[in-house]
Biopython code that builds the backbone (N, CA, C, O; Angstrom):
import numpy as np
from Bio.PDB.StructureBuilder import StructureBuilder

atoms = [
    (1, "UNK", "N", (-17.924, -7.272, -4.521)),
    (1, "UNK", "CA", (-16.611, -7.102, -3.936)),
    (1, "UNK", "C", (-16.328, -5.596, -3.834)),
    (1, "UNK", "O", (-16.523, -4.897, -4.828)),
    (2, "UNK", "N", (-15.810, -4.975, -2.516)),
    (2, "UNK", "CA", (-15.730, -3.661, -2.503)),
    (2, "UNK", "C", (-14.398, -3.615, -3.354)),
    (2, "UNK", "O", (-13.719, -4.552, -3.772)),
    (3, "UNK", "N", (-14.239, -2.370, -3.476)),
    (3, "UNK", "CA", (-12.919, -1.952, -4.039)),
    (3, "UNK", "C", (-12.246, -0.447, -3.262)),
    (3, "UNK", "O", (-11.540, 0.479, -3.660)),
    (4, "UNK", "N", (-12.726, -0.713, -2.313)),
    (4, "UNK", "CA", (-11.961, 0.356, -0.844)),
    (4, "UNK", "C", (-10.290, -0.248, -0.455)),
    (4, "UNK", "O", (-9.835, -1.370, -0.236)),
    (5, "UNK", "N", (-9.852, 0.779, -0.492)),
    (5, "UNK", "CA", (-8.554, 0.770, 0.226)),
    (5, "UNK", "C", (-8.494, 1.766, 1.188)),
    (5, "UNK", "O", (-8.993, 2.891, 1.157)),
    (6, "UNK", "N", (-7.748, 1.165, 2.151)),
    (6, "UNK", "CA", (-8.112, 2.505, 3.256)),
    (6, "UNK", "C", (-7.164, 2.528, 4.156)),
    (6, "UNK", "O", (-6.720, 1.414, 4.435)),
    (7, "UNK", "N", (-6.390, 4.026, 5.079)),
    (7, "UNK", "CA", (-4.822, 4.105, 5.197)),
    (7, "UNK", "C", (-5.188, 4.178, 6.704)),
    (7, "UNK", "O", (-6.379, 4.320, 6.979)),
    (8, "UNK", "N", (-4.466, 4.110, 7.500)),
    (8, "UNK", "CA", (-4.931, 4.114, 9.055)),
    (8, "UNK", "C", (-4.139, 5.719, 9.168)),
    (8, "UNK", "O", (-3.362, 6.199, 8.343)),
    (9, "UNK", "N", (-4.504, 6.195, 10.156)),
    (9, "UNK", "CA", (-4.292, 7.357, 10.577)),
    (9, "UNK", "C", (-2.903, 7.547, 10.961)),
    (9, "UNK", "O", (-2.460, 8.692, 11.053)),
    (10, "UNK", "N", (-2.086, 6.411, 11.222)),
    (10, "UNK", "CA", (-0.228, 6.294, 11.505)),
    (10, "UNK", "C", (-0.178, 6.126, 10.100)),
    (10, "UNK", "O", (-0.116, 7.287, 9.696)),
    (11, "UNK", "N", (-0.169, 5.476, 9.239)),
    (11, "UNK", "CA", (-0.094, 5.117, 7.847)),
    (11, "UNK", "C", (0.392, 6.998, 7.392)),
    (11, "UNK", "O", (1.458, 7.567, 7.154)),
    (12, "UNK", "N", (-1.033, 7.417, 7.459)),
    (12, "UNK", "CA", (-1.108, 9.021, 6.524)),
    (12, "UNK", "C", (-0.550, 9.604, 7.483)),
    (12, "UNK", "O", (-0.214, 10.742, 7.157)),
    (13, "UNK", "N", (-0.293, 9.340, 8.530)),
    (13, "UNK", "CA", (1.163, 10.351, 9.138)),
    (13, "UNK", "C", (2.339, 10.330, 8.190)),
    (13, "UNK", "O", (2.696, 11.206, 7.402)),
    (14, "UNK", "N", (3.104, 8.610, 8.544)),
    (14, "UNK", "CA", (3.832, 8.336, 8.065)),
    (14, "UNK", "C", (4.061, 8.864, 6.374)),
    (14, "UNK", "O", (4.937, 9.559, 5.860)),
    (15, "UNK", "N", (3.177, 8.371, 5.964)),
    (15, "UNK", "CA", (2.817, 8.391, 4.297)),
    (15, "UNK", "C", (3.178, 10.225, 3.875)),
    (15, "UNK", "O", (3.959, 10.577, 2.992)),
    (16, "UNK", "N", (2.382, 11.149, 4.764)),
    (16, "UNK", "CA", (2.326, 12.487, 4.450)),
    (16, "UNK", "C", (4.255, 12.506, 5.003)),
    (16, "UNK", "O", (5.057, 12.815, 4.122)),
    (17, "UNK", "N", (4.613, 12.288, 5.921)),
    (17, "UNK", "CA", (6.192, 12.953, 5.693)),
    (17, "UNK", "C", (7.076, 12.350, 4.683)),
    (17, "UNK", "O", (8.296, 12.514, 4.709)),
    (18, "UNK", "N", (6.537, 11.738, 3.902)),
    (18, "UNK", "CA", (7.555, 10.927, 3.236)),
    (18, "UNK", "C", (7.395, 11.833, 2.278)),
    (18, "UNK", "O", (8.234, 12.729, 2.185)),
    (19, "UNK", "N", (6.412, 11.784, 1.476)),
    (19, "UNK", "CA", (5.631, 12.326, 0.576)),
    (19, "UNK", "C", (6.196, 13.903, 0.418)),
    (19, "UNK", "O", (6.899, 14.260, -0.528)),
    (20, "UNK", "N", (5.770, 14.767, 1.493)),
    (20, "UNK", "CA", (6.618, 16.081, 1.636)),
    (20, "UNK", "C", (8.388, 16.256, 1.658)),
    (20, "UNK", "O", (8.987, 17.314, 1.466)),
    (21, "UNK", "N", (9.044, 14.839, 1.962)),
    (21, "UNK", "CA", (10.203, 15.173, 1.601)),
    (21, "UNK", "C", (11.158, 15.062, -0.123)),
    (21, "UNK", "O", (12.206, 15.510, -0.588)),
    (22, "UNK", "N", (9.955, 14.139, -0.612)),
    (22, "UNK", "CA", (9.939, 14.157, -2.086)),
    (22, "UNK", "C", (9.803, 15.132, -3.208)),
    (22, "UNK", "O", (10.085, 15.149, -4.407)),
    (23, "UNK", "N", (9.063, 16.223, -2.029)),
    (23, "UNK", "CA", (8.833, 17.539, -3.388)),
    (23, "UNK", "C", (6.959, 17.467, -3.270)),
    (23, "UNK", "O", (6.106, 16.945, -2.552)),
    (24, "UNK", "N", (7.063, 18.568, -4.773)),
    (24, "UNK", "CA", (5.641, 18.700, -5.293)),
    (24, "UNK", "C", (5.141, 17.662, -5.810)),
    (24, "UNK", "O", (6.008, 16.809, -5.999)),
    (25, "UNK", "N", (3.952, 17.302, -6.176)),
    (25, "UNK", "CA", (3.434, 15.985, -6.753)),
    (25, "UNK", "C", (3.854, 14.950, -6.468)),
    (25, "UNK", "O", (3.800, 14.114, -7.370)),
    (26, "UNK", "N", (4.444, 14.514, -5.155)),
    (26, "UNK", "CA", (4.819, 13.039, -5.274)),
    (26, "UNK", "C", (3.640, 12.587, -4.542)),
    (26, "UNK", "O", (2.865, 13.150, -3.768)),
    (27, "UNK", "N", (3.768, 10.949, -5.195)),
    (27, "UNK", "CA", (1.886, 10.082, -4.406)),
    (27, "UNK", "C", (3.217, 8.635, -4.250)),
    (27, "UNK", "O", (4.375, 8.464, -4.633)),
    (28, "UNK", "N", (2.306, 7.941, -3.553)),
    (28, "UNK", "CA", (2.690, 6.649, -2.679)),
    (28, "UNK", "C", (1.384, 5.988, -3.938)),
    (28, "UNK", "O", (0.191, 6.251, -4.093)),
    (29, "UNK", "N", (2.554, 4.840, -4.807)),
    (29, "UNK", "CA", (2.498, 3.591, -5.538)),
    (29, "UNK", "C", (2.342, 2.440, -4.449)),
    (29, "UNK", "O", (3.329, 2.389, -3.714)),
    (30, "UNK", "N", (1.588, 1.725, -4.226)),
    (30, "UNK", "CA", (1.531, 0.066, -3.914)),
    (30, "UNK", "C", (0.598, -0.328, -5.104)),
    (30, "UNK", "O", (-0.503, -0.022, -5.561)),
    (31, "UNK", "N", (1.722, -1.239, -5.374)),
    (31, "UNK", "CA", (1.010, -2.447, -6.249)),
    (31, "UNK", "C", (1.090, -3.573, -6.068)),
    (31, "UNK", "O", (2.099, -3.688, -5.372)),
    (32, "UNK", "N", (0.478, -5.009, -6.320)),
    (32, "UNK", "CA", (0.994, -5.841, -6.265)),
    (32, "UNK", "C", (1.324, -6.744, -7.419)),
    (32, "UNK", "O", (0.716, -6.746, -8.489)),
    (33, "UNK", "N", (2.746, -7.818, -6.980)),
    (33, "UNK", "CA", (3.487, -8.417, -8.375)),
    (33, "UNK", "C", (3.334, -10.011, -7.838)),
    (33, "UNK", "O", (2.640, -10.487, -6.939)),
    (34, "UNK", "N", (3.969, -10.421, -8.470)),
    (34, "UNK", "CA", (4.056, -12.157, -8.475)),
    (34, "UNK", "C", (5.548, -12.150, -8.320)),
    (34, "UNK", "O", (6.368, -11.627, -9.075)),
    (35, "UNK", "N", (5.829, -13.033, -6.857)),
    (35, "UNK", "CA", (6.496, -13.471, -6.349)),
    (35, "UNK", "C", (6.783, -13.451, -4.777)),
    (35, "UNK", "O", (5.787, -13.555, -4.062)),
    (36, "UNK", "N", (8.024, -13.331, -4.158)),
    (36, "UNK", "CA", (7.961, -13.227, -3.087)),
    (36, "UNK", "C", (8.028, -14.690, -2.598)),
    (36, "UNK", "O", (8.371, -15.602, -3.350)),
    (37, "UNK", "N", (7.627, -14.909, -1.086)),
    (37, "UNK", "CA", (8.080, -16.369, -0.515)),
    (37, "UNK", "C", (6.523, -17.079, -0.755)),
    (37, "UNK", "O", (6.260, -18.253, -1.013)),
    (38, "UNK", "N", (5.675, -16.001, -0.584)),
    (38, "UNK", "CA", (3.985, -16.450, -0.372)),
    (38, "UNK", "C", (3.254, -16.627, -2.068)),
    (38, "UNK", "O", (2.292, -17.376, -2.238)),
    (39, "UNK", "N", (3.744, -15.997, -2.976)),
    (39, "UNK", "CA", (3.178, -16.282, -4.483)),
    (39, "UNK", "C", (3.475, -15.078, -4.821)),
    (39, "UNK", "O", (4.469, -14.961, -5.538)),
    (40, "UNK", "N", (2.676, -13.737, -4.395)),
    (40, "UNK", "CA", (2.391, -12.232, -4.609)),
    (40, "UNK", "C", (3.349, -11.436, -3.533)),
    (40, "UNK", "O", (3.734, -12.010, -2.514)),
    (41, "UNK", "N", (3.770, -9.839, -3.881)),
    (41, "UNK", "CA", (4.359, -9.358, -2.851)),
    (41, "UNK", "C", (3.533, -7.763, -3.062)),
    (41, "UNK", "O", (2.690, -7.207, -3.766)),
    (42, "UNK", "N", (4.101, -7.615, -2.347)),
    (42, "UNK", "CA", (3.662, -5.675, -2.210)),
    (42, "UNK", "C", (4.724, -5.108, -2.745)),
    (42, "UNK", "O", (5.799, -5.632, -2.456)),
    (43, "UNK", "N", (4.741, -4.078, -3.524)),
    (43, "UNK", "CA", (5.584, -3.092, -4.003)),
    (43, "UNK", "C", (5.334, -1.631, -3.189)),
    (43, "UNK", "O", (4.132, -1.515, -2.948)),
    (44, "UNK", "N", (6.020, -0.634, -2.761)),
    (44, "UNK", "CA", (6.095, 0.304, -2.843)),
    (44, "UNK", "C", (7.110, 1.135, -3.637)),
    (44, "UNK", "O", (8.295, 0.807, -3.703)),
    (45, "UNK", "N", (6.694, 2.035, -4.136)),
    (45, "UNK", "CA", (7.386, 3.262, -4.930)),
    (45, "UNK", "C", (6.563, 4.816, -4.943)),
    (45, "UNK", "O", (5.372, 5.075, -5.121)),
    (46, "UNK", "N", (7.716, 5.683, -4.683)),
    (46, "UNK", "CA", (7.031, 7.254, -4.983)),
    (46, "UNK", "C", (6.671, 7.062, -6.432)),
    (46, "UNK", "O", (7.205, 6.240, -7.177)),
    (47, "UNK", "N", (5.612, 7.991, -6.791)),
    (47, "UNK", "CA", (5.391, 8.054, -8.383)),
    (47, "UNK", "C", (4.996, 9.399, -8.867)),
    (47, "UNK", "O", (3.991, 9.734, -8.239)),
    (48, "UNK", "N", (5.245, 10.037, -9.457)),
    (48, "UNK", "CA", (4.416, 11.668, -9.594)),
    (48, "UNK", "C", (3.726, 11.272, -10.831)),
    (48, "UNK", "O", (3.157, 12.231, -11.354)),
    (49, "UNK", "N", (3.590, 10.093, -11.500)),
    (49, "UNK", "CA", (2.835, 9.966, -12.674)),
    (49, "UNK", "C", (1.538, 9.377, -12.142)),
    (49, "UNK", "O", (1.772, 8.368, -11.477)),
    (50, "UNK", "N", (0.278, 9.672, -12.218)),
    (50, "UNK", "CA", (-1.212, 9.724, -12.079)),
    (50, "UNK", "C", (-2.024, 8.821, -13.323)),
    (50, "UNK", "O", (-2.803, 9.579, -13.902)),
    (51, "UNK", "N", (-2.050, 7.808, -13.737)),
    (51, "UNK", "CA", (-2.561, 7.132, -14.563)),
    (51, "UNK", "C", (-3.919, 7.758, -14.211)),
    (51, "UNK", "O", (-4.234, 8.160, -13.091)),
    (52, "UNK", "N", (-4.707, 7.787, -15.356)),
    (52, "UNK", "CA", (-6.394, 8.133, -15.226)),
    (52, "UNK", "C", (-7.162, 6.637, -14.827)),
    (52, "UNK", "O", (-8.344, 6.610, -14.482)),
    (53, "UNK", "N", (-6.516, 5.700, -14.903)),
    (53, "UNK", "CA", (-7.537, 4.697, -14.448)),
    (53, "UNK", "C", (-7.081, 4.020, -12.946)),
    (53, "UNK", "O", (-7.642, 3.054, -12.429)),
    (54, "UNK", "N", (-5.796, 4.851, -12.318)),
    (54, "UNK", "CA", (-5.553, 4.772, -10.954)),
    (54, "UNK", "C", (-6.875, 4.636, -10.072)),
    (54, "UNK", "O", (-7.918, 5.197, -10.406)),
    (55, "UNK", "N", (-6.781, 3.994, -9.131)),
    (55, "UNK", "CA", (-7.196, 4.403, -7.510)),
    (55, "UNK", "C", (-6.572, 4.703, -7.052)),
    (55, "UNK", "O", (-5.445, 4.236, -6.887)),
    (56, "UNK", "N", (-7.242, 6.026, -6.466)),
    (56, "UNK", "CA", (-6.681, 7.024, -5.783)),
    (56, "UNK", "C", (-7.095, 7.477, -4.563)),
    (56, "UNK", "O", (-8.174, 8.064, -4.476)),
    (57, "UNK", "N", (-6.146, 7.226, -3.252)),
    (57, "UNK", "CA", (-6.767, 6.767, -1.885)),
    (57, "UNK", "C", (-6.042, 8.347, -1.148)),
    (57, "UNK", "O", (-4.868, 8.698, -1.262)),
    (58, "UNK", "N", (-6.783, 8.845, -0.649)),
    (58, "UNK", "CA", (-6.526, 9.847, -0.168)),
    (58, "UNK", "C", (-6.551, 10.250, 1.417)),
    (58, "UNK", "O", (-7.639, 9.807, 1.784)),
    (59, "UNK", "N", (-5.946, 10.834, 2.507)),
    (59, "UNK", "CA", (-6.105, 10.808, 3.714)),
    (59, "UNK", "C", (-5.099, 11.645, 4.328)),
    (59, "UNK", "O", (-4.024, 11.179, 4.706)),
    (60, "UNK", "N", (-5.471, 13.102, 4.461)),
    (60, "UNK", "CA", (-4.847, 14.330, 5.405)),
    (60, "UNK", "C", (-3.696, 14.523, 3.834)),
    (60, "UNK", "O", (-4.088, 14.778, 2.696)),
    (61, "UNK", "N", (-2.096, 14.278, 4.333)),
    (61, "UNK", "CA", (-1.204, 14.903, 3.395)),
    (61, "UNK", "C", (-0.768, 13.859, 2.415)),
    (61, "UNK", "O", (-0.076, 14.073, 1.419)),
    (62, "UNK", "N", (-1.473, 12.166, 2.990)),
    (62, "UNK", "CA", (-1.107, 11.548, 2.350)),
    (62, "UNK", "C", (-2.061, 10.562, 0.971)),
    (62, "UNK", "O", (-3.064, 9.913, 1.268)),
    (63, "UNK", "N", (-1.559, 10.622, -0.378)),
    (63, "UNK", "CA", (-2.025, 10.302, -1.115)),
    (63, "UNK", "C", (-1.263, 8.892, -2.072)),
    (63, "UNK", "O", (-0.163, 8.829, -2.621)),
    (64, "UNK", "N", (-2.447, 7.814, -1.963)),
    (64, "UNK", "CA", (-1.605, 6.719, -2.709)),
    (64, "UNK", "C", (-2.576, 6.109, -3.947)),
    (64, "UNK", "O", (-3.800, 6.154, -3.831)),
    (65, "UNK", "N", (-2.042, 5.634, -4.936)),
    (65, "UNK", "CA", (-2.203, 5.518, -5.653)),
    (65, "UNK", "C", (-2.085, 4.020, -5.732)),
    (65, "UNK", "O", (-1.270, 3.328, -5.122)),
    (66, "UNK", "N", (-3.354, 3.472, -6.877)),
    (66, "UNK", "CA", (-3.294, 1.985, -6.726)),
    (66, "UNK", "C", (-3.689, 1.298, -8.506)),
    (66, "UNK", "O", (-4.796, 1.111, -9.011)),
    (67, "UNK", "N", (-2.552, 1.101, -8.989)),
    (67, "UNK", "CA", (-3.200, 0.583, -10.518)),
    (67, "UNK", "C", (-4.267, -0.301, -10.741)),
    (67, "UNK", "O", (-4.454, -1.018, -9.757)),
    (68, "UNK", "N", (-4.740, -0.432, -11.315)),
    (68, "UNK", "CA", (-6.076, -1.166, -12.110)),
    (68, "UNK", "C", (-5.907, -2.684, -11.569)),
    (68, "UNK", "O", (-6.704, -3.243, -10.815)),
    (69, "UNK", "N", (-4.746, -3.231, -12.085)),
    (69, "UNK", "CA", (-4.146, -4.608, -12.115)),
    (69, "UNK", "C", (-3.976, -5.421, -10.271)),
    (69, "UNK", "O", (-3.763, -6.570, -9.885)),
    (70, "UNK", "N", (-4.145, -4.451, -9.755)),
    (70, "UNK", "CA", (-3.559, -4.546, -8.356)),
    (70, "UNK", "C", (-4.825, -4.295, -7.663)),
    (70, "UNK", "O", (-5.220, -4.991, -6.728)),
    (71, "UNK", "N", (-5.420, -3.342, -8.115)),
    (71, "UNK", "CA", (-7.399, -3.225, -7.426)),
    (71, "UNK", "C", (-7.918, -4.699, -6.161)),
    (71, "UNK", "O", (-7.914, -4.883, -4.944)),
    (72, "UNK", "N", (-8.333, -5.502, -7.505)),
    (72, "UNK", "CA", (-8.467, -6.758, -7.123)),
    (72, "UNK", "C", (-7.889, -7.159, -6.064)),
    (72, "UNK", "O", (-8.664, -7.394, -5.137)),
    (73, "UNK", "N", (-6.369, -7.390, -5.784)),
    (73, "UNK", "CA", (-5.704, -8.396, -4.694)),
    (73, "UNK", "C", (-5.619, -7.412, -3.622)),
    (73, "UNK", "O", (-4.858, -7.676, -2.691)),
    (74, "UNK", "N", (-6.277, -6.318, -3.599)),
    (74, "UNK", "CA", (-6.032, -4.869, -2.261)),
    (74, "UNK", "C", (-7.153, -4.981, -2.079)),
    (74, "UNK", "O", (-7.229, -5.428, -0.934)),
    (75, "UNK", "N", (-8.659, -4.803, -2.680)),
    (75, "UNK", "CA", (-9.897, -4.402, -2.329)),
    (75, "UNK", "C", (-10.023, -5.220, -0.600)),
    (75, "UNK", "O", (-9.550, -6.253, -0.126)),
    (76, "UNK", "N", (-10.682, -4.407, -0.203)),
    (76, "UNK", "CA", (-10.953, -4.224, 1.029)),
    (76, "UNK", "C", (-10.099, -3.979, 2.404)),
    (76, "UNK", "O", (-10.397, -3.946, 3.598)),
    (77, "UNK", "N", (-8.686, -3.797, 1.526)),
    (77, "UNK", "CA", (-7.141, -3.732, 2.869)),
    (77, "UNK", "C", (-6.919, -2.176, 3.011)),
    (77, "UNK", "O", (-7.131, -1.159, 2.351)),
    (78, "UNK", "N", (-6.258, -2.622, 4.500)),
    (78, "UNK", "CA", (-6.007, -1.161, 5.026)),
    (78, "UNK", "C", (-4.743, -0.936, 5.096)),
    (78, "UNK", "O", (-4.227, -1.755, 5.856)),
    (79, "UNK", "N", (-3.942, -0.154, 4.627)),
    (79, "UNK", "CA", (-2.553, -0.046, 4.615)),
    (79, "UNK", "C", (-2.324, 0.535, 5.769)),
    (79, "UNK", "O", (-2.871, 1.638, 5.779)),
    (80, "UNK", "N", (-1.503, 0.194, 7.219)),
    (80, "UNK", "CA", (-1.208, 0.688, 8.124)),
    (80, "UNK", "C", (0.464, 0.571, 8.291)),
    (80, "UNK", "O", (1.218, -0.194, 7.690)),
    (81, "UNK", "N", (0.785, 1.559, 9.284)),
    (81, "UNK", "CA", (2.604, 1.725, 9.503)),
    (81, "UNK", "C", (2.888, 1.234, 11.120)),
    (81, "UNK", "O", (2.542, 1.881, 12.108)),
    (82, "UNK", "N", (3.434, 0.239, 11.130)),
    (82, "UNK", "CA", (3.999, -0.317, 12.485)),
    (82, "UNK", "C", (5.043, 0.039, 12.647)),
    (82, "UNK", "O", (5.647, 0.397, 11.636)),
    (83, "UNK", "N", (5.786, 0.118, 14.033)),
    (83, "UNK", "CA", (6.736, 0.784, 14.440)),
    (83, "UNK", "C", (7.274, -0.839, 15.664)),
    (83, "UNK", "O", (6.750, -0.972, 16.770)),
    (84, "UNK", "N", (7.830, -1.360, 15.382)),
    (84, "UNK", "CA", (7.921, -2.434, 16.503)),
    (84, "UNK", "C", (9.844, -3.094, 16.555)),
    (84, "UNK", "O", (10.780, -2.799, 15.811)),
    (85, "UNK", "N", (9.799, -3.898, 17.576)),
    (85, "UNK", "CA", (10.711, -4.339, 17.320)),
    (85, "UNK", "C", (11.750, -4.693, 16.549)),
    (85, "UNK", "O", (12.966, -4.585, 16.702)),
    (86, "UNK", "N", (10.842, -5.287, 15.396)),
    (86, "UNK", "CA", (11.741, -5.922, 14.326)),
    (86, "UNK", "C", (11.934, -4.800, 13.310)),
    (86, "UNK", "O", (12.523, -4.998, 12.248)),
    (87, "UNK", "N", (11.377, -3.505, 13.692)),
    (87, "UNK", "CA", (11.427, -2.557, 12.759)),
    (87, "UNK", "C", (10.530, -1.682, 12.191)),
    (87, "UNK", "O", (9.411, -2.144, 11.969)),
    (88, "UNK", "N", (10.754, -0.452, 11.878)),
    (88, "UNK", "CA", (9.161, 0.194, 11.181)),
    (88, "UNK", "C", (8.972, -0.150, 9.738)),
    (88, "UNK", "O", (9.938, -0.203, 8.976)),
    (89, "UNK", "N", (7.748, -0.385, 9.347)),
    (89, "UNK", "CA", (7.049, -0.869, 7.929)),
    (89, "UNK", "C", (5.719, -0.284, 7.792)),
    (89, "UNK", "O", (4.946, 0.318, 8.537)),
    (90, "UNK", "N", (5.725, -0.709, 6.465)),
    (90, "UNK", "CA", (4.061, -0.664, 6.222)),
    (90, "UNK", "C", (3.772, -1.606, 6.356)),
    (90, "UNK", "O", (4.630, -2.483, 6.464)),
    (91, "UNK", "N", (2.242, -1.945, 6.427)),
    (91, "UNK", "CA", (1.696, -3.400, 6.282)),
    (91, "UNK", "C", (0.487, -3.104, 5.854)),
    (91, "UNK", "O", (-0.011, -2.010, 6.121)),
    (92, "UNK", "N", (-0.103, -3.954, 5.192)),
    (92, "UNK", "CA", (-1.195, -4.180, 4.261)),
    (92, "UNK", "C", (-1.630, -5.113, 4.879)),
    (92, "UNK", "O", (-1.058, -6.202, 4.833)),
    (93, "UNK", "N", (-3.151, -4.841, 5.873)),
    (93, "UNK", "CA", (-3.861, -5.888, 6.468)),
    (93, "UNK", "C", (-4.828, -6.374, 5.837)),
    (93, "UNK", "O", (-5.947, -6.021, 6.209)),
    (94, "UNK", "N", (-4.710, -7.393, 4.616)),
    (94, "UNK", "CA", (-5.410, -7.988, 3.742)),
    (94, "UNK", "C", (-6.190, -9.058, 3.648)),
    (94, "UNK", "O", (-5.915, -10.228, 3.382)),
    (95, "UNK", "N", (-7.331, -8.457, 3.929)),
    (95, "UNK", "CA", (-8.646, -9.403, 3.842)),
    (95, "UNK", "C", (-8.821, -10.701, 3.106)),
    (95, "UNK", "O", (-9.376, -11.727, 3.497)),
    (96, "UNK", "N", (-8.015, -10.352, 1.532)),
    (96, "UNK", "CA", (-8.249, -11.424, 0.385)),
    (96, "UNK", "C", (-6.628, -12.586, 0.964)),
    (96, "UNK", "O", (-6.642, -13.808, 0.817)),
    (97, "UNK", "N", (-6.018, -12.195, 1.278)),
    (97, "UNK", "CA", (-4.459, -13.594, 1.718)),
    (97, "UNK", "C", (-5.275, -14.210, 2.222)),
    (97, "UNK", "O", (-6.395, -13.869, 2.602)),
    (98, "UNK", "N", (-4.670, -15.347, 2.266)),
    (98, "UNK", "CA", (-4.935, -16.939, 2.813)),
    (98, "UNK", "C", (-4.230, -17.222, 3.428)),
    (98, "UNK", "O", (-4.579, -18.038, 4.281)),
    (99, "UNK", "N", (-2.735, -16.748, 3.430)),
    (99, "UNK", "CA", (-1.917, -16.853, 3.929)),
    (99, "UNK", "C", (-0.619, -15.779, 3.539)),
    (99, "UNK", "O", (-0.561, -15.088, 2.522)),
    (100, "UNK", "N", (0.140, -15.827, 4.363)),
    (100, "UNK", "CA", (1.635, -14.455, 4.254)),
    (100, "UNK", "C", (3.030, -14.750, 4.847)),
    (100, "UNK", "O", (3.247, -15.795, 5.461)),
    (101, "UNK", "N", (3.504, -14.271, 4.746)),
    (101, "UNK", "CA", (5.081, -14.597, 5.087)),
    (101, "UNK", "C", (5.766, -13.629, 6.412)),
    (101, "UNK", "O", (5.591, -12.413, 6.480)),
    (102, "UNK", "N", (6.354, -14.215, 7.155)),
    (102, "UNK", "CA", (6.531, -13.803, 8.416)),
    (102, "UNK", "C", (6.480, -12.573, 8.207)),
    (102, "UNK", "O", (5.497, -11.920, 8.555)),
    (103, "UNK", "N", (7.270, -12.164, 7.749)),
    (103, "UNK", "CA", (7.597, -10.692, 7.835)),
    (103, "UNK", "C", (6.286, -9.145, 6.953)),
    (103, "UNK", "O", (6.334, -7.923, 6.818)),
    (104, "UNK", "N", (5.374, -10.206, 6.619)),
    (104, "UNK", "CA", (4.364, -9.565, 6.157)),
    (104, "UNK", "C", (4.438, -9.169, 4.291)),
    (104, "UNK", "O", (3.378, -9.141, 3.665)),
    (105, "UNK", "N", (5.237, -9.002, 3.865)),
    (105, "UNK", "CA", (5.574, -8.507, 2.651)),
    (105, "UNK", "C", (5.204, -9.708, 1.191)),
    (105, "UNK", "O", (5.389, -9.393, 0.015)),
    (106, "UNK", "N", (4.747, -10.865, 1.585)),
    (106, "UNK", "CA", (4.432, -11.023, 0.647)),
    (106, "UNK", "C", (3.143, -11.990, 1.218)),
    (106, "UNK", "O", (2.905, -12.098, 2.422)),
    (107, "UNK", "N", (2.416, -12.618, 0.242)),
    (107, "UNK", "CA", (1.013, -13.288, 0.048)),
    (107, "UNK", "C", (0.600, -14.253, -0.579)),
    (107, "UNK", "O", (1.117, -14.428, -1.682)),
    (108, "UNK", "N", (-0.466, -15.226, -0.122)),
    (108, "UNK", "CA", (-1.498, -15.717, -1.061)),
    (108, "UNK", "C", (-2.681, -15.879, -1.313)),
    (108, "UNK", "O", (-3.136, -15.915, -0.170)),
    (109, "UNK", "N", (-3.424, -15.990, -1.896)),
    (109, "UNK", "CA", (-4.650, -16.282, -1.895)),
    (109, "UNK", "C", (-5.528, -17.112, -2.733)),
    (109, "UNK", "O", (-6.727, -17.204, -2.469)),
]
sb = StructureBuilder()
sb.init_structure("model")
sb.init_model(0)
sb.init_chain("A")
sb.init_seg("    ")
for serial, (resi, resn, name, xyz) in enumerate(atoms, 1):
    if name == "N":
        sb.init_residue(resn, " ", resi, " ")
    sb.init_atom(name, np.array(xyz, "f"), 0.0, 1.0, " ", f" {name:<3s}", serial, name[0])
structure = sb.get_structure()
């Protein structure tokens, strides 16, 4: 099982201005938790704290960070930023779901 995460090039746009309006050291947290409509959801949060057993996904200004616990249900997804109708987001195009909830934000597998 790989354990790649990987940001699309709108993503680390997006990701790098956010990031720069936060200051020095801030990184982009996704993790994932239990709940949501699908079982699991996605979290985002800024974090300036760097756990040593993080994954740590890197791309131009933007840097995210991925805990240990969360590895698993991400390996092989690409975090990308849509801009559409219903609104701009991130989305996590995840290989391991089985299934997801309209609006993308949460999962199962």
């Amino acid at each position: 099982m790989t354990t790649a995460v990987t940001i699309s090039e709108r993503a680390a746009r997006r990701i790098g201005e956010i990031l720069k309006s936060e200051g020095d050291g801030a990184k982009l947290r996704i993790s994932v938790e239990g709940g949501g409509c699908s079982g699991f959801q996605y979290k985002f949060d800024i974090d300036r704290a760097q756990a040593e057993d993080d994954l740590v996904v890197a791309r131009d200004a933007a840097v995210v960070l991925v805990d240990p616990a969360s590895v698993p249900f991400l390996a092989g997804s690409e975090v990308d930023f849509v801009d559409d109708l219903i609104g701009a987001s991130f989305r996590v195009n995840n290989p391991n779901a089985t299934a997801s909830c309209g609006c993308g934000t949460s999962f199962s597998i």
